[in-house]
VEXPALUM-199678 format. One line per 10 residues: number of its first residue (from 0); their letters; for each residue x, y, z of N, C-alpha, C, O. Coordinates in nm, 3 decimals, decimal comma. Layout:
BEGIN
NUM = A = X/Y/Z/X/Y/Z/X/Y/Z/X/Y/Z | ...
REM end
This chain:
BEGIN
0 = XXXXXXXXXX = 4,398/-3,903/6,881/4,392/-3,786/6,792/4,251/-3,775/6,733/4,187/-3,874/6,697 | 4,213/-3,663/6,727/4,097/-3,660/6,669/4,094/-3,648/6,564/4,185/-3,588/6,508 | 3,958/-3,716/6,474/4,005/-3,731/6,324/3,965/-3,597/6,243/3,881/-3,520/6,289 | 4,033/-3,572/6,114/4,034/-3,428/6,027/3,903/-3,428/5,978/3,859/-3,528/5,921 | 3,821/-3,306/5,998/3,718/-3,270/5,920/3,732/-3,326/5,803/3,842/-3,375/5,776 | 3,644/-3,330/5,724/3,643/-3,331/5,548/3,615/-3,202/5,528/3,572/-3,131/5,618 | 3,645/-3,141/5,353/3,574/-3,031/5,347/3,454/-3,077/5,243/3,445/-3,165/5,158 | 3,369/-2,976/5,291/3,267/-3,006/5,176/3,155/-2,889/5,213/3,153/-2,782/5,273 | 3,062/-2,975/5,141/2,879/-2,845/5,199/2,803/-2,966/5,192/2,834/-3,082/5,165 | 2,648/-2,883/5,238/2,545/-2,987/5,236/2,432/-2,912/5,153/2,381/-2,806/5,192
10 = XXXXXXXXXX = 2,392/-2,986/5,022/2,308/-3,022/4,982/2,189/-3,033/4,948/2,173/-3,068/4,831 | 2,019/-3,001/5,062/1,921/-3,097/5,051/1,956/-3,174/5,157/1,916/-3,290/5,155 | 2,043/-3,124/5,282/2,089/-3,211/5,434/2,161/-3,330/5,365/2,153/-3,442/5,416 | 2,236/-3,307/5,243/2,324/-3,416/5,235/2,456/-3,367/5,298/2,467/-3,247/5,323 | 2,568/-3,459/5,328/2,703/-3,360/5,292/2,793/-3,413/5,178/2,829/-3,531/5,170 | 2,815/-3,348/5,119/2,906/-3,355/5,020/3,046/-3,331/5,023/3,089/-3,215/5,027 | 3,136/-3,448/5,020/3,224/-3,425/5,040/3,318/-3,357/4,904/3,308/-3,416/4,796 | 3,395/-3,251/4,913/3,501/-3,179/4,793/3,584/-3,257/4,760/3,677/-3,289/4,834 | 3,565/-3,303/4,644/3,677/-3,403/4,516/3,580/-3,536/4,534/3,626/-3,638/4,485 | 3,458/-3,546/4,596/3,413/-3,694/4,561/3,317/-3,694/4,473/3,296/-3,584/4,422
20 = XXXXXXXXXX = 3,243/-3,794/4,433/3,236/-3,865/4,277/3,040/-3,741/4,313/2,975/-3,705/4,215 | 3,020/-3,727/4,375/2,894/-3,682/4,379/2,906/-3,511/4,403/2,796/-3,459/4,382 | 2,970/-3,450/4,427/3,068/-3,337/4,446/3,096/-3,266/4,253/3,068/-3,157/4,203 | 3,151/-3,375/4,204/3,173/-3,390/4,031/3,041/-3,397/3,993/3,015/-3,322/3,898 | 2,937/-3,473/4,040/2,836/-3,444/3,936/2,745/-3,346/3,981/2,649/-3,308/3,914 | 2,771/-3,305/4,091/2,703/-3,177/4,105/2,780/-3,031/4,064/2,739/-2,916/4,075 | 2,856/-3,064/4,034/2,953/-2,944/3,951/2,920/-2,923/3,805/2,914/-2,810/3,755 | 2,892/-3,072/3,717/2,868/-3,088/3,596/2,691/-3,035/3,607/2,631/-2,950/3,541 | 2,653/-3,106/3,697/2,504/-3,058/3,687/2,539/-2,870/3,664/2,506/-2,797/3,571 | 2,598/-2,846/3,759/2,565/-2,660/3,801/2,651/-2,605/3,631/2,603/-2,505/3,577
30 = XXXXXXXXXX = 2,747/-2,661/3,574/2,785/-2,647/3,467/2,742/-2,642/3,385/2,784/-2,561/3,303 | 2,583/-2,760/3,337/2,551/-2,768/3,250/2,396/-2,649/3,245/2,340/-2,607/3,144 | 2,363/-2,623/3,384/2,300/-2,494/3,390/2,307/-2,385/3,359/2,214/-2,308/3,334 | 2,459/-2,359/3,356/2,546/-2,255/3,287/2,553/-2,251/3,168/2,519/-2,138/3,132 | 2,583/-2,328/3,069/2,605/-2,312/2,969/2,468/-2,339/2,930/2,461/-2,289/2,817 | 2,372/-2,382/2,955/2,204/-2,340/2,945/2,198/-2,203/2,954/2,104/-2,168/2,884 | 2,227/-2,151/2,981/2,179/-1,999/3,031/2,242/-1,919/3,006/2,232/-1,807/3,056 | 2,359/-1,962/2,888/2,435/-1,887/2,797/2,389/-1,915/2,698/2,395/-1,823/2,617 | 2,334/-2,025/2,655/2,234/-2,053/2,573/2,151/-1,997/2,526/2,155/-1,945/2,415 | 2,047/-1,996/2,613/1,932/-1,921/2,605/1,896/-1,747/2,583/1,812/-1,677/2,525
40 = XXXXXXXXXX = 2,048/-1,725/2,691/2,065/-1,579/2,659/2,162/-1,528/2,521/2,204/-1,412/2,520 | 2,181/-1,584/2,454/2,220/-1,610/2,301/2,115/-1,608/2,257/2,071/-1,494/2,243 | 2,034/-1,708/2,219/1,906/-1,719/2,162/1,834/-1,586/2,201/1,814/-1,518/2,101 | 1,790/-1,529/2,317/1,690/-1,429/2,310/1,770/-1,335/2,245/1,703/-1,263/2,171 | 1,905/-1,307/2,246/1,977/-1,154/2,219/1,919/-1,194/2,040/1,832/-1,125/1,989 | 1,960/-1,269/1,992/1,929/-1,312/1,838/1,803/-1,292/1,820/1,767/-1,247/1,711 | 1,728/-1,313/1,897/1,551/-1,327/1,868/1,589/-1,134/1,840/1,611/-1,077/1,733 | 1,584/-1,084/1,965/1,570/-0,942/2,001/1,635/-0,873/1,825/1,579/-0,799/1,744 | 1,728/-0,918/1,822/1,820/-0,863/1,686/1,727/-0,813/1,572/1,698/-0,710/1,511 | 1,693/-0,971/1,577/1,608/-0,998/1,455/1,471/-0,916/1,462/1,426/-0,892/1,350
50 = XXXXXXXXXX = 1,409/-0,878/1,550/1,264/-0,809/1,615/1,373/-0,673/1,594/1,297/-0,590/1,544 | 1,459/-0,630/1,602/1,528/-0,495/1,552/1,496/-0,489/1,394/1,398/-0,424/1,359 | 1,571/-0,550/1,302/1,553/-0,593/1,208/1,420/-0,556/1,137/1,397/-0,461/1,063 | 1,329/-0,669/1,185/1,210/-0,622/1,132/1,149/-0,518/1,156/1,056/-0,492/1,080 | 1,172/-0,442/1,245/1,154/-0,278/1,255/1,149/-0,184/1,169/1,077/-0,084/1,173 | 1,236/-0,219/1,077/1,261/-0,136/0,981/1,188/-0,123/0,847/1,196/-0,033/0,763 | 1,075/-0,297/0,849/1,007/-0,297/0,775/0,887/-0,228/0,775/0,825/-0,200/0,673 | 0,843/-0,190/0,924/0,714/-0,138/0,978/0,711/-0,071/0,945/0,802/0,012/0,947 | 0,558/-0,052/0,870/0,482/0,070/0,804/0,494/0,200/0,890/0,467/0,171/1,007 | 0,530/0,360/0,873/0,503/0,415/0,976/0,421/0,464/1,040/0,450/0,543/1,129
60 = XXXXXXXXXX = 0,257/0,421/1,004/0,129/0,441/1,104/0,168/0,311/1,197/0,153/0,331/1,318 | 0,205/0,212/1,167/0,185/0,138/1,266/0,310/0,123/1,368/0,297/0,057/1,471 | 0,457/0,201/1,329/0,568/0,282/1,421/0,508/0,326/1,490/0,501/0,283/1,606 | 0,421/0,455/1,435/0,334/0,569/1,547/0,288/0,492/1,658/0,306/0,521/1,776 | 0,240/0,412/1,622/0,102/0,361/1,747/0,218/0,281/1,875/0,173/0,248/1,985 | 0,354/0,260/1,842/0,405/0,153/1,949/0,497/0,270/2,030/0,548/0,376/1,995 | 0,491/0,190/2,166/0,558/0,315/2,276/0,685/0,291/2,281/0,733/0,225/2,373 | 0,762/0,341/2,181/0,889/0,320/2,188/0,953/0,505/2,195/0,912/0,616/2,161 | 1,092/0,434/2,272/1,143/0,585/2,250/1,213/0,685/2,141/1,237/0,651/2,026 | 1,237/0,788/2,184/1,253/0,883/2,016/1,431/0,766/1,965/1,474/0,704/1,867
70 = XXXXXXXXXX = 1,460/0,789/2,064/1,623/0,726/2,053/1,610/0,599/1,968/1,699/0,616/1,885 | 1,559/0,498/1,944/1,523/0,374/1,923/1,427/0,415/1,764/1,441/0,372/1,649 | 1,368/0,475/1,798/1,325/0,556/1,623/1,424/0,629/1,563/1,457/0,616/1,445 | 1,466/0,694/1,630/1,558/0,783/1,526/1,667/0,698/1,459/1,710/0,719/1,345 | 1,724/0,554/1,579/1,810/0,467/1,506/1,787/0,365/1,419/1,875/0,294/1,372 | 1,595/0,351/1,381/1,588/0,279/1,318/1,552/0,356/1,169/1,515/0,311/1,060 | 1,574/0,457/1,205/1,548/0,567/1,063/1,702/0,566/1,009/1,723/0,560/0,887 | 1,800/0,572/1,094/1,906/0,598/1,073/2,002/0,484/1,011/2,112/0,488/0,956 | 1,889/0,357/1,051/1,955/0,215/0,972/1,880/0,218/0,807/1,936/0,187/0,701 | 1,790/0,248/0,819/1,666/0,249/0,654/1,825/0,343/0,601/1,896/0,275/0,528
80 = XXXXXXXXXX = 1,860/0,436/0,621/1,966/0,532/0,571/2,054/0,462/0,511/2,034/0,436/0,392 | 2,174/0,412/0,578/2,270/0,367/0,557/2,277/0,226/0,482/2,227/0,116/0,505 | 2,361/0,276/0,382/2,414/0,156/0,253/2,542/0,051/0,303/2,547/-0,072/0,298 | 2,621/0,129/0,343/2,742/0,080/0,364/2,696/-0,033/0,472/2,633/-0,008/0,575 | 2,749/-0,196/0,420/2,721/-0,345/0,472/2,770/-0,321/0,633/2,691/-0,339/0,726 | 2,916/-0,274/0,654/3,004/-0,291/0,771/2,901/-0,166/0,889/2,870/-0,196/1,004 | 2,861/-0,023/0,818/2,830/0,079/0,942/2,676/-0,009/0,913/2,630/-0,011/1,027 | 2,600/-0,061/0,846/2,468/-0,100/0,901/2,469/-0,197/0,996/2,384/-0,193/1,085 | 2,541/-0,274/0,994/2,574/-0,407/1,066/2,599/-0,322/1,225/2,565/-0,354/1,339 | 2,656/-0,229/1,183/2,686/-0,189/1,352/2,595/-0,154/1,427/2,566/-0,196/1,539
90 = XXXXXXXXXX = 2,523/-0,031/1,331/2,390/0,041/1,332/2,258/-0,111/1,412/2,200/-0,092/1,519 | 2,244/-0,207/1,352/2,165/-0,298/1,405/2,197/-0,359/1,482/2,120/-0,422/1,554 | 2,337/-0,361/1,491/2,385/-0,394/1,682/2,300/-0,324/1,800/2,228/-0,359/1,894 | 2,355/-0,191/1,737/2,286/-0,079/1,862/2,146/-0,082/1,850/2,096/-0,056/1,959 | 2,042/-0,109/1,740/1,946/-0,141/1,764/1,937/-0,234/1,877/1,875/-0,204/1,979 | 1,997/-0,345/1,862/1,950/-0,462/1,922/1,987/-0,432/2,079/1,929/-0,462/2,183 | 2,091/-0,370/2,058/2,122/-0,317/2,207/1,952/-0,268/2,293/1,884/-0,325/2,378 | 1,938/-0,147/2,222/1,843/-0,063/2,305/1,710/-0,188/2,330/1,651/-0,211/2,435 | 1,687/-0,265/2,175/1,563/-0,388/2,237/1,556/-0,438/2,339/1,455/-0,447/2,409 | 1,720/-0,500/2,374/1,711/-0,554/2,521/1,680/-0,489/2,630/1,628/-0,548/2,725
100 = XXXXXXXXXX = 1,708/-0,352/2,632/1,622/-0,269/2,743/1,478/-0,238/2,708/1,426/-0,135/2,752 | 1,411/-0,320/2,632/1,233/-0,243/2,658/1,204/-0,368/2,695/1,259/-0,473/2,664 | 1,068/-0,334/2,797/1,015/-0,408/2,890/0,890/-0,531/2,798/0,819/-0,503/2,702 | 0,898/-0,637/2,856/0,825/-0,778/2,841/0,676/-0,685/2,734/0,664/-0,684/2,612 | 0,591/-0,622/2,833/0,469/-0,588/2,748/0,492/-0,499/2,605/0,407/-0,504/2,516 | 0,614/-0,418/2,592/0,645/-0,347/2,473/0,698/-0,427/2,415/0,655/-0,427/2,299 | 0,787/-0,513/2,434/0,835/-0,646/2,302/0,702/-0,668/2,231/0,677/-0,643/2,113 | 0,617/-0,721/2,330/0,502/-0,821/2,271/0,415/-0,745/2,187/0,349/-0,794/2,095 | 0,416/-0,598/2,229/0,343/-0,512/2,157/0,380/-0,460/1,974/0,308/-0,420/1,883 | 0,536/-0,488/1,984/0,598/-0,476/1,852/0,587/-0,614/1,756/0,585/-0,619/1,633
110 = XXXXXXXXXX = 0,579/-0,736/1,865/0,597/-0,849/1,789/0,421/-0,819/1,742/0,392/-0,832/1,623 | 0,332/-0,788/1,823/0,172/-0,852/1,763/0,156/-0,717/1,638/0,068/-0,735/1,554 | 0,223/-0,612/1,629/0,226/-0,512/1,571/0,285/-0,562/1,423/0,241/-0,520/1,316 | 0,385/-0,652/1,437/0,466/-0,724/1,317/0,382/-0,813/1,243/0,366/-0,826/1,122 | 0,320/-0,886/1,364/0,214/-1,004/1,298/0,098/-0,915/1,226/0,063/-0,973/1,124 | 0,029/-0,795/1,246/-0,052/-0,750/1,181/-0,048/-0,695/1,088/-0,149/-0,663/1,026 | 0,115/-0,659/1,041/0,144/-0,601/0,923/0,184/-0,716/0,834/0,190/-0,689/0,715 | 0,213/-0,847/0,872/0,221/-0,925/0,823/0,096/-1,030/0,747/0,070/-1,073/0,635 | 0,054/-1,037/0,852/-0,109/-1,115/0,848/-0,239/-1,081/0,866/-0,333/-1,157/0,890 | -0,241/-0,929/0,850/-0,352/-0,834/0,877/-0,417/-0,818/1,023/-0,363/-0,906/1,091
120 = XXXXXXXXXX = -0,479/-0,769/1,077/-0,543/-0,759/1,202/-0,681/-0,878/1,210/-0,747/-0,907/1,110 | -0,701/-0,927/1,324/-0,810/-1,043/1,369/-0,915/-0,956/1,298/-0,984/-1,031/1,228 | -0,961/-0,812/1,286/-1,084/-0,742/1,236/-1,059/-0,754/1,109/-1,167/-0,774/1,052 | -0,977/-0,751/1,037/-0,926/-0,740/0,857/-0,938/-0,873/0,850/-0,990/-0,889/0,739 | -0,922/-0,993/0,904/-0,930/-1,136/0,847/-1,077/-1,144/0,860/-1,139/-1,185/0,762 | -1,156/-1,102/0,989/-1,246/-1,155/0,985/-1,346/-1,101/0,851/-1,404/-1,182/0,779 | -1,350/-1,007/0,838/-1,431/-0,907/0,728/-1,415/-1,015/0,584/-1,501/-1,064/0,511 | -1,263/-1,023/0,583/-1,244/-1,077/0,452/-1,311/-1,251/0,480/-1,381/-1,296/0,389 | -1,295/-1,310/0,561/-1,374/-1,414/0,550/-1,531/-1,422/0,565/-1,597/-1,511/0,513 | -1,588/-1,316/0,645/-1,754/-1,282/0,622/-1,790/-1,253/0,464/-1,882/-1,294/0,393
130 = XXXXXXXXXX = -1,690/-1,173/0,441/-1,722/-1,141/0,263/-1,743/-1,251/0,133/-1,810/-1,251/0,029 | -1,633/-1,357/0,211/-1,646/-1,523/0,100/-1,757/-1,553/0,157/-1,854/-1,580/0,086 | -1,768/-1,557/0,310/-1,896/-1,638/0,298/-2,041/-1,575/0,260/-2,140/-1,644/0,236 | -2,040/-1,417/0,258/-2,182/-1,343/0,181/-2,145/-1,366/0,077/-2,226/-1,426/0,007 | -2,016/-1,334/0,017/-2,054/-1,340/-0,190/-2,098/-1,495/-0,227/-2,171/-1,506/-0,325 | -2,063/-1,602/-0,164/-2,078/-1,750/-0,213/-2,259/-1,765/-0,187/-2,350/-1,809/-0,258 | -2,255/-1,696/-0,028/-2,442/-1,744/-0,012/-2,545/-1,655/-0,133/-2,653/-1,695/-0,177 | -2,466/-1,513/-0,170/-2,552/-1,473/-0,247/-2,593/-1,519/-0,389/-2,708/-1,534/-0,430 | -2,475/-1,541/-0,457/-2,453/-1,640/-0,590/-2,539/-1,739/-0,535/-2,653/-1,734/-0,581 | -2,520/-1,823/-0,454/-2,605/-1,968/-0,456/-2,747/-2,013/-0,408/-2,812/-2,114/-0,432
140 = XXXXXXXXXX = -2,791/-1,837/-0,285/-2,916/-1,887/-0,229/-3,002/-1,753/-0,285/-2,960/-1,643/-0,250 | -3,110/-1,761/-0,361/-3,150/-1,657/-0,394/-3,231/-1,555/-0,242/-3,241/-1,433/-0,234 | -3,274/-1,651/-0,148/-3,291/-1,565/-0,047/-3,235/-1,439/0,024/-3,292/-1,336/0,058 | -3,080/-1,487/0,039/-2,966/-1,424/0,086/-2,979/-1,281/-0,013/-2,928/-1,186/0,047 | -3,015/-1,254/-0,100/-3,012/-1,107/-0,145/-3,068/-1,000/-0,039/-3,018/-0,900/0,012 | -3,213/-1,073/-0,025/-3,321/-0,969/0,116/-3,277/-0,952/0,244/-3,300/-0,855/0,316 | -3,191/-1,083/0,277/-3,118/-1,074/0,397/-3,001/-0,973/0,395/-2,973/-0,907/0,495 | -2,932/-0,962/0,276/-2,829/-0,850/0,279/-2,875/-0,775/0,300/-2,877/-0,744/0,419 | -2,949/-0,686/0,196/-3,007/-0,562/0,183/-3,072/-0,502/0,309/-3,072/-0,382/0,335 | -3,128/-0,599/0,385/-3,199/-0,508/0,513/-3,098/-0,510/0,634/-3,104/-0,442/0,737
150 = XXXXXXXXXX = -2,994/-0,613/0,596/-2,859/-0,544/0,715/-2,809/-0,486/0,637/-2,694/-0,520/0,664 | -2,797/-0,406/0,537/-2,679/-0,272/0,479/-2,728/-0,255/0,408/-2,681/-0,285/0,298 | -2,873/-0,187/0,418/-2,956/-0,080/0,328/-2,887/0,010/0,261/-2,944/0,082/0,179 | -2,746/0,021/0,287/-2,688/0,174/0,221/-2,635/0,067/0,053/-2,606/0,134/-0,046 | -2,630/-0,053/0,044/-2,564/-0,118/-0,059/-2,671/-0,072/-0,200/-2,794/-0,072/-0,194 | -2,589/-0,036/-0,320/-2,630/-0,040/-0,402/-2,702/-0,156/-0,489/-2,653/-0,212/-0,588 | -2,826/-0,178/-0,432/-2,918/-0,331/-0,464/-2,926/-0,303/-0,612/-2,901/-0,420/-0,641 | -2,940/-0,247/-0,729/-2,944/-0,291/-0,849/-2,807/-0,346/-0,886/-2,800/-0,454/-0,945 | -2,657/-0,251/-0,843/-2,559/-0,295/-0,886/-2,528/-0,468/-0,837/-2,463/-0,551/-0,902 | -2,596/-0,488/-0,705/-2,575/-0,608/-0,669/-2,663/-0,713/-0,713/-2,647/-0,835/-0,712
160 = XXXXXXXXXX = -2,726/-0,668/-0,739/-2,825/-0,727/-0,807/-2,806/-0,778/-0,940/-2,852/-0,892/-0,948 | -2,745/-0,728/-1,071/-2,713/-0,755/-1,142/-2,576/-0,837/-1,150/-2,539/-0,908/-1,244 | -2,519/-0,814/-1,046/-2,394/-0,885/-0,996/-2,394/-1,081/-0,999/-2,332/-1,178/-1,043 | -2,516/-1,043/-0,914/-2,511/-1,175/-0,885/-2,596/-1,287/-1,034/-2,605/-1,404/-1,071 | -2,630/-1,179/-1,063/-2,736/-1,284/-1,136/-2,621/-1,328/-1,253/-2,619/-1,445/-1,292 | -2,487/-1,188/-1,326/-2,417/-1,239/-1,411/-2,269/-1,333/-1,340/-2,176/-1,357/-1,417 | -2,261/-1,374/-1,206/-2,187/-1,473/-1,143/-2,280/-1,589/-1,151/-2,216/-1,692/-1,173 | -2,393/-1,607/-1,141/-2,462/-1,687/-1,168/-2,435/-1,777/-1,308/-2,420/-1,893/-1,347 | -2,438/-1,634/-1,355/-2,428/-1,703/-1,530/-2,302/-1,767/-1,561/-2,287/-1,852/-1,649 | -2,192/-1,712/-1,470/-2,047/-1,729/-1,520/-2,021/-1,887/-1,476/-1,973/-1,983/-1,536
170 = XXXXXXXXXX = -2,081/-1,868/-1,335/-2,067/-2,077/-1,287/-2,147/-2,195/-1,336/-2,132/-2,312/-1,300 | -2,237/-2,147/-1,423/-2,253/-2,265/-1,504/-2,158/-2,343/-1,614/-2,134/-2,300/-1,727 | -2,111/-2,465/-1,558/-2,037/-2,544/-1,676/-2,098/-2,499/-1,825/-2,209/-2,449/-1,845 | -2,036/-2,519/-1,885/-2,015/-2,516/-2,015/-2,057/-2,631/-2,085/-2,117/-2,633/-2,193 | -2,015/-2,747/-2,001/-2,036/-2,896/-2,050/-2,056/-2,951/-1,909/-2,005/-2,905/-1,807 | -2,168/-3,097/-1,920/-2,185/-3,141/-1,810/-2,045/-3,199/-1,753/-1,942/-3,226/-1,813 | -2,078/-3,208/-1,618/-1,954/-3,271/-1,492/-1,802/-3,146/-1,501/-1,683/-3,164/-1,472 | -1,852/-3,058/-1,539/-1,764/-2,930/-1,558/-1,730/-2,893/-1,457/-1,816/-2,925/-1,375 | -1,614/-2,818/-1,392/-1,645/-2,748/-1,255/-1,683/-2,599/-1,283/-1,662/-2,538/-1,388 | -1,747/-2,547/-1,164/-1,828/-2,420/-1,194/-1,720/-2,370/-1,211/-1,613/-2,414/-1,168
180 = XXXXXXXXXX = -1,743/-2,232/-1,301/-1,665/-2,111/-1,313/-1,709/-1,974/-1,265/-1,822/-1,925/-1,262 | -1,581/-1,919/-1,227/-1,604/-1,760/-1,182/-1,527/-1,643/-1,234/-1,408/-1,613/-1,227 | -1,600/-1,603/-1,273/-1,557/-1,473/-1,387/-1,560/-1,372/-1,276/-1,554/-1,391/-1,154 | -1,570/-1,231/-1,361/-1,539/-1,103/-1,283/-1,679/-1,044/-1,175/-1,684/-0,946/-1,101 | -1,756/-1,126/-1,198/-1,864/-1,063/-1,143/-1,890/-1,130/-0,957/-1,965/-1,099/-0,865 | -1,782/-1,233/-0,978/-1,790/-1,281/-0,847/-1,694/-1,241/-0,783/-1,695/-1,260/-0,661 | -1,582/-1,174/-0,846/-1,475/-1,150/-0,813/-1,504/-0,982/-0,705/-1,461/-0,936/-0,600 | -1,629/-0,928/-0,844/-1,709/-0,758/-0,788/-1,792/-0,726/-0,682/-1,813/-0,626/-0,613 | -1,850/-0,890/-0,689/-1,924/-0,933/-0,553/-1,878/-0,942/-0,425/-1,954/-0,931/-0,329 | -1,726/-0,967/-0,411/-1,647/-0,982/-0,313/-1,606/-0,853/-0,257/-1,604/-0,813/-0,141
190 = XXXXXXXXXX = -1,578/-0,805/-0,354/-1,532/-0,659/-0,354/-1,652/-0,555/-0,265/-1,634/-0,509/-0,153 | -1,765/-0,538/-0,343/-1,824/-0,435/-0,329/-1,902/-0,502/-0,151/-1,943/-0,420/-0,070 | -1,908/-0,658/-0,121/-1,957/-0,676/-0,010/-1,827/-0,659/0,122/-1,852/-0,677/0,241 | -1,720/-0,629/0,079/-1,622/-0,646/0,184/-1,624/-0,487/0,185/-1,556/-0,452/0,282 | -1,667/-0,390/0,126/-1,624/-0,308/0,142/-1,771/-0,250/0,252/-1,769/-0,171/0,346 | -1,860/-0,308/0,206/-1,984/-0,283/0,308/-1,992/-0,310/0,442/-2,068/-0,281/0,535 | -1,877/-0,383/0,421/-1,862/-0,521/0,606/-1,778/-0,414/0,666/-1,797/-0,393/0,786 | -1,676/-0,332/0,596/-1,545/-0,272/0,684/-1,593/-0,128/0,703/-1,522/-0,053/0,769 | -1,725/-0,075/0,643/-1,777/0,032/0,730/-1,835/0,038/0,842/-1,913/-0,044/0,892 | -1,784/0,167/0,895/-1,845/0,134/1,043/-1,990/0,154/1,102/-2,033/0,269/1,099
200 = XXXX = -2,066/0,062/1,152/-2,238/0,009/1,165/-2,241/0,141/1,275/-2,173/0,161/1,375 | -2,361/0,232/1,205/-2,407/0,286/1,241/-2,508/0,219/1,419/-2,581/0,120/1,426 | -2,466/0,336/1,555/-2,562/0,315/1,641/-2,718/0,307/1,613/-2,726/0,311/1,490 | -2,817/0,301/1,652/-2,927/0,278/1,667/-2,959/0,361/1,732/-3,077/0,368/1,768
REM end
């Protein structure tokens, strides 16, 4: 008699026989892929939710600028609306719904859109950190005045001028081993040089 097939599959040119001990852990393996990937697709639907969510916080110049559709605006106007806990809750379902249909580069475009309303734009940080570092060099290096003035001739040099000299006055201790102090004039210094940095430099 000839002997009975086994059943099974192969592998990676193994064969695997059905109900044996390697058969089981390749079931648990393909199982535990599964429930990975129910996982994960949990996690993104929640991420997506939540990126609905914060939608609603977005300023609306910076709504304008993202390519989203009217449908997806009108429902996030339509969530800012509604009071009632149970119809908003639903309302940001269907948000979250439509998120999952916009494509990889428009997510990313809402998320870096979030981060800038959050944490200002890479051009707004940088300005504000050029500005600490001109108001500190001007207070401390008397050179740094001539160097301003001939990159932003349009600055009012007496007002800054007097600026610095009464920040000057304000960071001297009081008593020796004091730490310096800064009154309003360093505070005006900051001010009136950040506002010189965020105009836009004339071509040549």
């Amino acid at each position: 008699m000839s002997r009975k097939l086994k059943k099974g599959y192969f592998v990676r040119g193994e064969f695997v026989a059905e109900g044996s001990e390697r058969d089981l852990e390749l079931k648990r393996e393909l199982k535990g892929t599964d429930e990975q990937s129910r996982t994960d697709l949990k996690r993104e639907s929640l991420e997506l939710q939540k990126l609905g969510e914060d939608l609603l916080t977005l300023r609306a110049d910076l709504m304008a600028r993202l390519n989203l559709s009217e449908k997806l605006k009108d429902a996030v106007v339509e969530a800012k609306r509604i009071t009632n806990f149970e119809g908003k809750r639903r309302q940001m379902q269907y948000i979250g719904k439509m998120m999952r249909l916009l494509d990889p580069a428009t997510l990313e475009a809402v998320r870096t859109t979030l981060h800038e309303q959050n944490n200002g734009s890479a051009q707004e940080n940088l300005v504000l950190h050029l500005a600490e570092t001109w108001r500190d060099r001007l207070v401390a290096d008397e050179d740094a005045f001539g160097e301003w003035i001939s990159q932003h001739p349009d600055t009012d040099s007496q007002q800054l001028r007097a600026l610095t000299r009464q920040a000057r006055k304000d960071a001297k201790p009081e008593k020796p081993g004091e730490a310096a102090r800064h009154g309003r004039a360093y505070r005006d210094i900051f001010q009136l040089v950040r506002e010189q940095l965020g105009r836009p430099q004339e071509s040549a």
